[in-house]
N, C-alpha and C positions, 0 to 999 in steps of 0.2 A: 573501708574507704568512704560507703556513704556517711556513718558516720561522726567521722573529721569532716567531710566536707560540711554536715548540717550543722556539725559545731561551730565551725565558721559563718556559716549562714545567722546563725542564733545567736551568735556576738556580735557580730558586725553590726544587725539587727538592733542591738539594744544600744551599742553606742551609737548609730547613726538617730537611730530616735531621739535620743538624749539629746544629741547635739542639734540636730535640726530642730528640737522642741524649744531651743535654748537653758537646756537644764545645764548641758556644760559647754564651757567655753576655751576651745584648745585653740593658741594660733595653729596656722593649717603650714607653716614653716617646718615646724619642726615633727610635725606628724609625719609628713611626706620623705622626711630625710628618715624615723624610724622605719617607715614601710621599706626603703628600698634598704633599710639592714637588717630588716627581716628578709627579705631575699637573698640577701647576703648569706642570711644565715642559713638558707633552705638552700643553697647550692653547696656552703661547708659540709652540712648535713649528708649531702648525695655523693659529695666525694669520698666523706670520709666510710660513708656505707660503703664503695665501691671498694675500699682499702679493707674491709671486712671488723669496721670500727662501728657499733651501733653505737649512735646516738641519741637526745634525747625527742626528737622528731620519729624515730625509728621504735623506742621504748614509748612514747604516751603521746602519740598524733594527734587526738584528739584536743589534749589540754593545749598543744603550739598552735595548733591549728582556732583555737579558742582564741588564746591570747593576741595570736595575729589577727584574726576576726574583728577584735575592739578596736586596737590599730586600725584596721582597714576599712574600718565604720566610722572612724572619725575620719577619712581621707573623704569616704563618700560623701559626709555631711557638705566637704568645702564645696565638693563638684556640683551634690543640689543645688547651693547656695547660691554658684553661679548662674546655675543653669536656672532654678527659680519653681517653686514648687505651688499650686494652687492655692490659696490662705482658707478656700472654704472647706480644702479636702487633703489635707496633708496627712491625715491616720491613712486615707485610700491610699493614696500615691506612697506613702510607704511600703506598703500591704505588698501593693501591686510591685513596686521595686524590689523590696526582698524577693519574693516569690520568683521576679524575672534571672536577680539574679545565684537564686536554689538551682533555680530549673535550667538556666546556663551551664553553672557547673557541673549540674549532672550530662547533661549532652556533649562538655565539651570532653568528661571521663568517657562516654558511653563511643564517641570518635575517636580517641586516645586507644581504647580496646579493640575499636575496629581495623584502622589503621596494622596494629600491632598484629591481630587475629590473620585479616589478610596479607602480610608483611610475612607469615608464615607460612603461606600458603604461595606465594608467589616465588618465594626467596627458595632457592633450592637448601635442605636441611644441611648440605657440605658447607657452602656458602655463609649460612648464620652462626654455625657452631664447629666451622674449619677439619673436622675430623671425620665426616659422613654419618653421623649418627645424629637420626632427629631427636634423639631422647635430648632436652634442653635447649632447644635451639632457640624458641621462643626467648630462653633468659637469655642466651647468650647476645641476641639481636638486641635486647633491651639495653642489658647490663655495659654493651659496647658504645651504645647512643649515649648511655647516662655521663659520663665522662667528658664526652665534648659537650654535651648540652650545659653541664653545670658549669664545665669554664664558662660559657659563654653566654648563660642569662646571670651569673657572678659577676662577671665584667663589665656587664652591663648597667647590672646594680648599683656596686660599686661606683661605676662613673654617675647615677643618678646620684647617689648619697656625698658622695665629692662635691657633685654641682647645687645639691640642695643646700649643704652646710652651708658650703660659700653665700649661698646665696640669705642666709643669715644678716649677714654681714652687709650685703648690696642693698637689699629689700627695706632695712629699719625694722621695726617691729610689727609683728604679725597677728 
């Protein structure tokens, strides 16, 4: 799990540089409408796990997690852009950004297992795995969440990707 996440960290990384350097130049339209159907796809992904379908998120994490990374390094680029980076120190202010957001990811995983860890401890073993027996309950608790969570950041997505497309169309060129 670490990683996929530093894959993504180390892609993200290289397109956000790029772009912020001005070495490439993506309108931020149509970048924003691919990320939320990479989400899309990362919620197809978790359902079709749950149907006992592995897929390619499930076989090589790593490299989607890569490729989303570039994606999602050219989304960061737009947001520095707005937001406005130093001109005397933008290697630091990279530096410092990637790292901020490494070391988010890892605390937001390191709460995700806490959560989980005490979610099994609190949760009586009948309860999470219906039959009395603690042996898997841990997965059962998870593997029951995973189902409505992916309808419901899918849905989500999906309504981002809808509203970006369109917005294509309203915005002119990007």
């Amino acid at each position: 799990l670490i990683g996929t996440v530093t894959a993504f960290t180390l892609a993200h990384s290289l397109t956000l540089a790029a772009a912020t350097l001005g070495w490439v130049h993506v309108p931020q339209a149509p970048v924003e409408a691919v990320i939320a159907l990479s989400i899309v796809f990362v919620a197809a992904e978790i359902l079709n796990e749950t149907r006992g379908q592995q897929g390619l998120a499930s076989r090589k994490p790593w490299i989607v997690a890569f490729v989303f990374g570039l994606l999602h390094g050219l989304g960061f680029a737009g947001a520095l852009r707005e937001v406005g980076l130093p001109e005397h120190a933008i290697p630091l202010a990279l530096a410092f950004f990637n790292i901020g957001v490494e070391v988010g990811q890892l605390l937001f995983i390191g709460g995700f297992f806490a959560v989980v860890w005490a979610s099994t401890r609190l949760i009586p073993p009948s309860a999470a795995h219906g039959d009395g027996q603690a042996e898997g309950a841990t997965w059962s608790l998870t593997a029951r969440l995973a189902t409505p969570s992916a309808f419901v950041v899918g849905t989500l997505a999906s309504f981002w990707l809808i509203e970006r497309t369109l917005g294509f169309w309203s915005q002119g060129p990007g």
